[in-house]
C-alpha positions as CSV (number, residue, x, y, z in Angstrom):
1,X,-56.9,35.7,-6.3
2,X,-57.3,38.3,-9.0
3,X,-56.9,38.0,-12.8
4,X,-53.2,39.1,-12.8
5,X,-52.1,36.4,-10.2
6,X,-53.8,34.1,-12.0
7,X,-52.3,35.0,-15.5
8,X,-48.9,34.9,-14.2
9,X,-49.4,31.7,-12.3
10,X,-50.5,30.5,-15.5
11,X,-47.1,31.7,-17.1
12,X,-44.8,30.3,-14.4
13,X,-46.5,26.7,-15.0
14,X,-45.6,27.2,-18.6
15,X,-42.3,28.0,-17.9
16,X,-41.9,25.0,-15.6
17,X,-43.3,22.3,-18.0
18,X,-41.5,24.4,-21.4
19,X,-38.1,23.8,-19.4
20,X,-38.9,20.0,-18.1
21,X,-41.5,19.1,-20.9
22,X,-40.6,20.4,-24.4
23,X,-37.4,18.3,-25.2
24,X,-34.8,20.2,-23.5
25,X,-35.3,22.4,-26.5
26,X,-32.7,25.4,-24.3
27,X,-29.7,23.0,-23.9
28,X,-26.9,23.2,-26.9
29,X,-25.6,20.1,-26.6
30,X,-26.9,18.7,-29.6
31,X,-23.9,18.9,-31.8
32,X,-22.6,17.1,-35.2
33,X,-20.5,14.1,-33.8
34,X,-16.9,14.7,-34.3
35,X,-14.0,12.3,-33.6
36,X,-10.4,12.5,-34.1
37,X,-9.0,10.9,-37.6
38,X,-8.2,7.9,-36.1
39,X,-12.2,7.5,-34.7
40,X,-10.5,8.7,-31.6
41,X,-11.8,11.3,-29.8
42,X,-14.2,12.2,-26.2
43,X,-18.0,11.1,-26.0
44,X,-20.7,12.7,-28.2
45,X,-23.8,13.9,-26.1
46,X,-26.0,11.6,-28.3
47,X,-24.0,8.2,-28.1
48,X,-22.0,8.9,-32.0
49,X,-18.5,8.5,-32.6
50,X,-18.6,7.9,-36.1
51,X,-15.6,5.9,-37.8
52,X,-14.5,6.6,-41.1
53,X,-16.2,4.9,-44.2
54,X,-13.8,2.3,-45.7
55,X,-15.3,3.9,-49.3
56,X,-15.8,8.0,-49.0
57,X,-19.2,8.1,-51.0
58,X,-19.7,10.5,-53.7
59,X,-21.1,13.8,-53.2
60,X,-22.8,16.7,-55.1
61,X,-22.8,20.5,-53.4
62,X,-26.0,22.1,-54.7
63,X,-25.7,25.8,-54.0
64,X,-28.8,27.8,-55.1
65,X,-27.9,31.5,-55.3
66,X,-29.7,35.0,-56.3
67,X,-27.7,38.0,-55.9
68,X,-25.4,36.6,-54.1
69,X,-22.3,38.7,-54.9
70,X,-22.0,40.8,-51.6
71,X,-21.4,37.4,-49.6
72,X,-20.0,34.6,-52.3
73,X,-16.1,35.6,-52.1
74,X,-16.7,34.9,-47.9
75,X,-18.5,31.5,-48.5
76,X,-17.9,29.9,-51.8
77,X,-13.6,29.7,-51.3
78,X,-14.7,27.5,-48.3
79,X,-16.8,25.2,-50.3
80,X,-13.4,24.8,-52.7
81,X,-11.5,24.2,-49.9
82,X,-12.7,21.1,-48.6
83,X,-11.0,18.4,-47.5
84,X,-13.2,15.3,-48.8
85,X,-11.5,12.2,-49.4
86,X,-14.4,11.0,-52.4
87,X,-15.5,12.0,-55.1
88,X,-17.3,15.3,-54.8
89,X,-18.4,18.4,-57.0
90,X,-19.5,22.1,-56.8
91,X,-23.3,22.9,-58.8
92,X,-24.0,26.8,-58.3
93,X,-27.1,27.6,-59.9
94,X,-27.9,30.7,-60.3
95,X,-31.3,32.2,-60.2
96,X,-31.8,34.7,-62.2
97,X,-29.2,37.0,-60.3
98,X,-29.0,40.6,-61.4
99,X,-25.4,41.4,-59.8
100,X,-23.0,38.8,-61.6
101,X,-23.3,36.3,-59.4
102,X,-22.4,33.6,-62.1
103,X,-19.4,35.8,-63.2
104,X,-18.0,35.8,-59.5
105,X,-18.5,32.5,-58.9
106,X,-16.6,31.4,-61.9
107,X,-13.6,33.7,-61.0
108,X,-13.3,32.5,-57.8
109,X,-13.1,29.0,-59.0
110,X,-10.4,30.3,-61.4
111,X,-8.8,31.9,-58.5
112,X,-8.7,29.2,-55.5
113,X,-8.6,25.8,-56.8
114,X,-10.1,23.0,-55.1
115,X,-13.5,21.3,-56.1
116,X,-14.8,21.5,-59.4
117,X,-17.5,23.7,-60.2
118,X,-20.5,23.7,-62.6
119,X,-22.5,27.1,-63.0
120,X,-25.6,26.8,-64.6
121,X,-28.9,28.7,-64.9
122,X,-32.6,27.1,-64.6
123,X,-34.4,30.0,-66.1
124,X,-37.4,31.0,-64.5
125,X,-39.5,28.6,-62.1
126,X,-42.1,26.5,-63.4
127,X,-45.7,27.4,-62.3
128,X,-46.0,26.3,-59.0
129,X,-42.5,26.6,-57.7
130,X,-40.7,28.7,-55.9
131,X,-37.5,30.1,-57.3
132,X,-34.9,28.4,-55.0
133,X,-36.6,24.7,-54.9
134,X,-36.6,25.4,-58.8
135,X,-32.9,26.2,-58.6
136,X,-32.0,22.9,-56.6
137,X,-34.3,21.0,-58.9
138,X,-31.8,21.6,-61.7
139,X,-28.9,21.4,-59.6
140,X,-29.9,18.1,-58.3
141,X,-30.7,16.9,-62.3
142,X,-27.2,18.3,-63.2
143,X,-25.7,16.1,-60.3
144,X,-27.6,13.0,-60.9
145,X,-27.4,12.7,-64.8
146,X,-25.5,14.9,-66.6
147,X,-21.6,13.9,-65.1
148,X,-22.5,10.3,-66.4
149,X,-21.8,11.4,-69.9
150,X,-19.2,13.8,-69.1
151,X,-16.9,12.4,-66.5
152,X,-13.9,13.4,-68.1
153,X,-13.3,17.2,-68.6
154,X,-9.7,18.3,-68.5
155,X,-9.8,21.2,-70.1
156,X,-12.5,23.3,-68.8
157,X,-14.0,24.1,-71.5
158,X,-17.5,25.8,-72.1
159,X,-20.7,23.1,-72.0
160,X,-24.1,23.3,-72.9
161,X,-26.7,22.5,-71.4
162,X,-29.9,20.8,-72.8
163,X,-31.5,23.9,-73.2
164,X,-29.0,25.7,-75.2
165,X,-27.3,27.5,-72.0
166,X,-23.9,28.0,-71.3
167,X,-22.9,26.2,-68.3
168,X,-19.0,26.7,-67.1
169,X,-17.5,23.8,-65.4
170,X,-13.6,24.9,-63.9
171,X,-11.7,21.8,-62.8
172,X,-8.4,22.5,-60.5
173,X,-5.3,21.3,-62.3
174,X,-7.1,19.8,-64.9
175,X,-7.1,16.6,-63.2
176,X,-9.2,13.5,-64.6
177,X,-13.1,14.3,-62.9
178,X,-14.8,11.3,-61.1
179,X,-17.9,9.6,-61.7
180,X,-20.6,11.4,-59.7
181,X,-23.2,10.0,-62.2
182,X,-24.1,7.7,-59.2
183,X,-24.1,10.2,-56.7
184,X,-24.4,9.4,-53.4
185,X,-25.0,12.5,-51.5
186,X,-26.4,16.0,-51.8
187,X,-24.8,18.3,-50.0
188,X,-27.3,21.5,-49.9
189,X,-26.4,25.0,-48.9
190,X,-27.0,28.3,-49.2
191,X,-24.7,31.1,-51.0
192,X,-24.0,32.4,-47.2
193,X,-22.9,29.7,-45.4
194,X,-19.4,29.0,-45.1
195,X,-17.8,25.8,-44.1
196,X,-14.9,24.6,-42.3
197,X,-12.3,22.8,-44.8
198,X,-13.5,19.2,-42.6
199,X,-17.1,20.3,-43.0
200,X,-18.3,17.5,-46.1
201,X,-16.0,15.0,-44.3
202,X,-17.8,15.4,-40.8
203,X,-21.6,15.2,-42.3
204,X,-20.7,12.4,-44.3
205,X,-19.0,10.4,-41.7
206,X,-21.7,11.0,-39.6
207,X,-24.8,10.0,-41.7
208,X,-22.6,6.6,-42.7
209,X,-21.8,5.7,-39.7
210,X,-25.3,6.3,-37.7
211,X,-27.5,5.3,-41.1
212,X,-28.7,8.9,-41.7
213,X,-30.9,9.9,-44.6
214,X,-30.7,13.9,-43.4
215,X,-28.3,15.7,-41.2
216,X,-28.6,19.2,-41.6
217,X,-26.5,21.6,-39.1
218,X,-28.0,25.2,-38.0
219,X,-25.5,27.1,-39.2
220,X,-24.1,29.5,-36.8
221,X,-25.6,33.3,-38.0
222,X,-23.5,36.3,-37.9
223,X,-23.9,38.2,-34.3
224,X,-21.8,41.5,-34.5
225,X,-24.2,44.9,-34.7
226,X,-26.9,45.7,-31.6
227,X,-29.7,44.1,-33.6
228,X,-28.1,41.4,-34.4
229,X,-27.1,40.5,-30.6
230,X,-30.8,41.0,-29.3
231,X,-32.1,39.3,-32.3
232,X,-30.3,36.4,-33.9
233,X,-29.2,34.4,-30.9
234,X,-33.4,34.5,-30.1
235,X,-34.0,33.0,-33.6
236,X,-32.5,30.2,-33.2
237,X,-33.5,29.8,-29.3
238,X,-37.1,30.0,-30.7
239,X,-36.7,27.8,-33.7
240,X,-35.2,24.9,-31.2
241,X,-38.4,25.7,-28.9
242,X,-40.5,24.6,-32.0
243,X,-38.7,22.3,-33.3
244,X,-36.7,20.4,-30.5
245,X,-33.5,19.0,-31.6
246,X,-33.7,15.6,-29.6
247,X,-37.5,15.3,-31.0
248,X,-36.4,15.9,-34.3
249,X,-34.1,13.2,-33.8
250,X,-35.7,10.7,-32.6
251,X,-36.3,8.1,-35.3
252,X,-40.1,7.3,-34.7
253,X,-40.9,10.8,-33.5
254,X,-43.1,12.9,-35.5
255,X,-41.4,15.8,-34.9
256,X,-39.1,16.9,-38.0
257,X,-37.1,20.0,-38.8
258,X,-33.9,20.9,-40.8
259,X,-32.0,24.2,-41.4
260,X,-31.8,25.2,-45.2
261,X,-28.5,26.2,-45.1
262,X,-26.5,22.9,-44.2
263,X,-28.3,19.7,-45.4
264,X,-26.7,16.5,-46.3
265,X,-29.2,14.6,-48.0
266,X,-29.1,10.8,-48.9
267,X,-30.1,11.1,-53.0
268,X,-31.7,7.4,-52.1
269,X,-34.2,9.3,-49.2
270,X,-34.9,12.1,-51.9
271,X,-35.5,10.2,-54.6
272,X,-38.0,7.9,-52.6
273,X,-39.4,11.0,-51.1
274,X,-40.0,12.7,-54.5
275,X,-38.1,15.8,-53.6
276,X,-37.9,18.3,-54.4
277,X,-41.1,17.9,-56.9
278,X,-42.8,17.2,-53.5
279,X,-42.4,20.3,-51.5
280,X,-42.0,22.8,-54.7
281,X,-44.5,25.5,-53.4
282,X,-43.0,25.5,-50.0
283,X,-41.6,28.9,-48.6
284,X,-39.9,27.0,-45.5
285,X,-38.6,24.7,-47.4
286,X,-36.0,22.9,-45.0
287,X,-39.1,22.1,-42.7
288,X,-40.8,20.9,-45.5
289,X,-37.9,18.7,-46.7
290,X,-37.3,16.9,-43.4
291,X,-40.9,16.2,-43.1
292,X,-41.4,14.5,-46.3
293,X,-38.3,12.3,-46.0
294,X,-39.1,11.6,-42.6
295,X,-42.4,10.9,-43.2
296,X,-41.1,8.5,-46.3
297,X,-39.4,6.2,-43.7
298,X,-35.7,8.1,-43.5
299,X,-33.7,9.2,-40.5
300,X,-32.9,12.6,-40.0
301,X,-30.6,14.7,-37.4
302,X,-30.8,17.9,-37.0
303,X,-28.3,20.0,-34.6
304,X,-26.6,22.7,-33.9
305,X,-23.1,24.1,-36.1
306,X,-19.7,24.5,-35.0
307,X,-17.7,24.2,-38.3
308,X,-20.8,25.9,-40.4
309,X,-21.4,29.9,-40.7
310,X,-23.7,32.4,-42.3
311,X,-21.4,35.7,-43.5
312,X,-24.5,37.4,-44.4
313,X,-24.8,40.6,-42.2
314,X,-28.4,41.9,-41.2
315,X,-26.8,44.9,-39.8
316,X,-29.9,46.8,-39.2
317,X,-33.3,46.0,-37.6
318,X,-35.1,46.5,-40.4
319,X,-33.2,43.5,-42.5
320,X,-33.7,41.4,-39.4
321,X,-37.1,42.0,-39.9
322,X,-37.8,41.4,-42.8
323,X,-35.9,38.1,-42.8
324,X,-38.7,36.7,-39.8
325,X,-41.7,38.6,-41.1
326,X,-41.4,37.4,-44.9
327,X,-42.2,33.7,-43.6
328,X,-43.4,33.8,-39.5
329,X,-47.3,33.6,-41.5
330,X,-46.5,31.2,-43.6
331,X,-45.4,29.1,-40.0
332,X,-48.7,29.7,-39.1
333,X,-50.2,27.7,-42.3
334,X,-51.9,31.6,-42.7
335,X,-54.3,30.9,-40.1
336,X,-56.2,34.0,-38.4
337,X,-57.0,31.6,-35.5
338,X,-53.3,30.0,-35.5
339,X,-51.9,34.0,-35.4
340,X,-54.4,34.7,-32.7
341,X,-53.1,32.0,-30.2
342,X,-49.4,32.7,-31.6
343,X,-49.6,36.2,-29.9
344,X,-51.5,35.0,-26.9
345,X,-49.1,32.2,-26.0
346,X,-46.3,35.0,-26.6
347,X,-47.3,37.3,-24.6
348,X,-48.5,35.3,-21.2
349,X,-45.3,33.4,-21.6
350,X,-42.7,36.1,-22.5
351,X,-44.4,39.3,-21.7
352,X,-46.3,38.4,-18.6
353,X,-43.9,37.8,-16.5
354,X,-41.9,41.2,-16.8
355,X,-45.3,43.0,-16.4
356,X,-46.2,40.7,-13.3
357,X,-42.8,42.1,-11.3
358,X,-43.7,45.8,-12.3
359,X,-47.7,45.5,-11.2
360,X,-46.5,43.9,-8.1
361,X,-44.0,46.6,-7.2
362,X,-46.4,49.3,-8.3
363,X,-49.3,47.8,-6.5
364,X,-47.6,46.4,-3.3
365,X,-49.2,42.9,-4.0
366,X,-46.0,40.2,-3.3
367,X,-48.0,36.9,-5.1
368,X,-47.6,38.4,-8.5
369,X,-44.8,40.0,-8.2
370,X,-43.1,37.0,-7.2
371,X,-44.4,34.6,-9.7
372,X,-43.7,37.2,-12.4
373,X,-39.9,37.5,-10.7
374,X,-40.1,33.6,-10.9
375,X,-40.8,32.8,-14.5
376,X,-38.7,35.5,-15.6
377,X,-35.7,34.1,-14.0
378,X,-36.5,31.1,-15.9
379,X,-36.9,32.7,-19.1
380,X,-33.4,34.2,-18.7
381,X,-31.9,31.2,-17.2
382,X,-33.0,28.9,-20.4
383,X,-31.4,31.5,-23.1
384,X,-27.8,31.3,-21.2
385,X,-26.9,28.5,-23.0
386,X,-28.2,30.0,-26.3
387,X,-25.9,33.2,-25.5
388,X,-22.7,31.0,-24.8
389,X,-23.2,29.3,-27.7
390,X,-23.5,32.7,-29.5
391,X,-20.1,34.5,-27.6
392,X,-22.5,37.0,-25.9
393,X,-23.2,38.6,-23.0
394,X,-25.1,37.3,-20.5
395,X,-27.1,40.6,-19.8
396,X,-29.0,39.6,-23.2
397,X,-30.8,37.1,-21.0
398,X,-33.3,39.5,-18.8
399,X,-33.8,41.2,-22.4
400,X,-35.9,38.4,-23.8
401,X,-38.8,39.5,-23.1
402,X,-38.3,42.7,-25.6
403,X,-37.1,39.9,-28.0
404,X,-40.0,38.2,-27.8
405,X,-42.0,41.2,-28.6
406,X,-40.4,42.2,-31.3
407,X,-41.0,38.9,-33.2
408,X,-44.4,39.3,-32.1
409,X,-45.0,42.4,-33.9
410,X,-42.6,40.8,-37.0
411,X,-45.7,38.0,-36.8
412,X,-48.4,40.5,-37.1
413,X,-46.7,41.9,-39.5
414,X,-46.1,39.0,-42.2
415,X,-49.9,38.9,-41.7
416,X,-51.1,41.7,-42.8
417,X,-48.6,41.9,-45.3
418,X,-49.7,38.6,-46.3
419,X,-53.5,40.0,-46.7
420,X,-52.1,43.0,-48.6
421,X,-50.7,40.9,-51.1
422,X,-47.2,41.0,-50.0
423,X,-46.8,37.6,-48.7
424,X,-43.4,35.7,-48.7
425,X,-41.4,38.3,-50.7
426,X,-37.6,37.8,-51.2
427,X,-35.4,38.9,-54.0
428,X,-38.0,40.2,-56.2
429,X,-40.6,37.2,-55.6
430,X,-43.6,37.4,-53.9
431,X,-45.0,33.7,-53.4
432,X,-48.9,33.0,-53.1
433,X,-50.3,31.0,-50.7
434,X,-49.8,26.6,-51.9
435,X,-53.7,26.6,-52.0
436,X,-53.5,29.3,-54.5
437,X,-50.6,28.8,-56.7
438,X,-51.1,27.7,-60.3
């Protein structure tokens, strides 16, 4: 047998036990329970049809945000909009943003109604953070003691905080504010995401009724230009091949992810789990977080969105990216040897198989060409459900395998920006590796 038979045997038996062995991580199925308002409703795939709490627990939505004013008037109305029967408050914090991000947010609070909102700046991060787990640290402090002493605020008026800062709270109608000083929940999510009017109501009644310390929701990313077709739906489809939903889920698994921007997180798990203190220098920070609490005894769920959107466009290839590249080395823990095998295993499992088919056809050799034919078909046929889930095409499928090659270059590429000193950059920031941060 020669060495390319051999290679792309070796990449159909991957394909075969990826598919059977690595949680079913290809099927969307794994979906936030939802039932109808009477607990009525069909089956969940996972066994949940959450009732309604007889007491809707209090919650505080942390938004973290940094120039944010291209996408806030598409997401933050939403946030205002919800339709949660408790106790529940808006803190957007904003990080140092250049554009009037704070300006916006507070006009469009004037502007729709709804939740109450708090606007407040952190300053710049403490040594050893990075600037958005700095941002939710002070979001999360606002939540948890300041609305104690301040639970009634009719008027609207103009705060301090303890620093000296302004902070703007806007309440709609001037209605009497509840007591979030015991806070229940934390609803985190990023200035992008926009929510359904039933999305708070949904995550809540589902981490009440199944004892959830974390549910987090991928939200679903915009797909509308080229590169956002071939690339998006794939970023997802490869995040669930690392981190499979159903392992993730299981309660004694070791396996633990979330997506930063949806999490619903128990303030009891955090605190026990001393986040975000905890995980302060981390870059992927919703991995991070999921780990710790998981790893601090709590249950976390982690699925796939339906009521939950990102509105921010990456319209052309290079946004996309630099959205994978800032972070794809930091996956990698910025290991040579890690980055070695990362493009290995990418290439006999995504590249091989198209290059099998084409050395068969040019060579006249069937074995390869047919095991390259093989795994291919199985590449494709695993990203279907991705690309329903996503409205596409299904001509995306045979494609992967340029996919995969273009996030293998984006891996190289966080690399040796990485060793050039140009690490995780977003926003302004460039972050240094944990080991070396002050």
């Amino acid at each position: 047998m020669s060495a390319l038979m051999w290679i792309a045997a070796g990449s159909l038996a991957a394909w075969l036990w990826l598919l059977l062995g690595q949680g079913f991580f290809w099927r969307t199925d794994v979906t936030l329970p939802r039932t109808g308002p009477d607990g009525s409703g069909p089956p969940e795939p996972d066994g949940f049809g959450p009732p309604e709490p007889a007491i809707w627990p209090s919650v505080a939505v942390v938004v973290p945000a940094r120039d944010e004013s291209a996408v806030l008037p598409a997401s933050l109305p939403s946030l205002l909009a919800q339709d949660y029967p408790g106790p529940a408050e808006i803190f957007l914090i904003d990080d140092g943003s250049s554009d009037g991000t704070g300006k916006l947010a507070r006009e469009l609070a004037d502007e729709h109604g709804g939740l109450p909102l708090t606007v407040d700046s952190p300053g710049e991060p403490g040594p050893g953070w990075t600037g958005k787990l700095w941002a939710v640290r002070h979001g999360m402090a606002l939540a948890t003691t300041r609305l104690a002493a301040d639970r009634v605020d009719a008027d609207g008026a103009d705060r301090k905080d303890a620093d000296g800062r302004d902070a703007d709270r806007k309440d709609d109608g001037g209605a009497d504010r509840k007591d979030c000083g015991g806070v229940d929940y934390l609803l985190l999510t990023d200035a992008d995401i926009a929510h359904e009017p039933d999305s708070l109501r949904e995550l809540v009644r589902a981490a009440e009724a199944n004892g959830l310390d974390l549910v987090s929701q991928m939200a679903r990313l915009r797909v509308v230009t080229y590169w956002e077709r071939l690339i998006v739906p794939a970023f997802v489809y490869f995040f669930a091949q690392l981190y499979p939903f159903r392992w993730v889920n299981r309660s004694r698994g070791r396996t633990a992810a979330a997506a930063g921007g949806c999490v619903l997180l128990r303030r009891e798990a955090a605190e026990r789990a001393g986040v975000p203190e905890a995980i302060r220098q981390a870059v992927i920070d919703d991995v991070a977080l999921a780990r710790t609490v998981k790893r601090s005894g709590g249950r976390i769920w982690l699925g796939l969105a339906d009521r939950v959107d990102s509105v921010r466009p990456y319209p052309r290839l290079g946004e996309l990216w630099r959205m994978v590249s800032r972070s794809a080395y930091t996956q990698l823990r910025h290991n040579p040897l890690l980055l070695l095998l990362t493009v290995a295993g990418l290439a006999v499992v995504y590249l091989v198989p198209p290059a099998a088919v084409v050395a068969g056809v040019l060579t006249g050799r069937p074995a390869p060409l047919i095991m390259g034919a093989a795994a291919w078909a199985l590449m494709a046929g695993s990203y279907i459900p991705m690309l329903r889930y996503y409205r596409q095409t299904l001509w995306l499928a045979p494609l992967l395998p340029l996919t995969a090659l273009l996030y293998l270059l984006m891996t190289v590429d966080s690399a040796v920006r990485h060793h050039l000193g140009q690490g995780a950059a977003w926003k302004g920031r460039t972050y240094a590796r944990p080991s070396a941060a002050p």
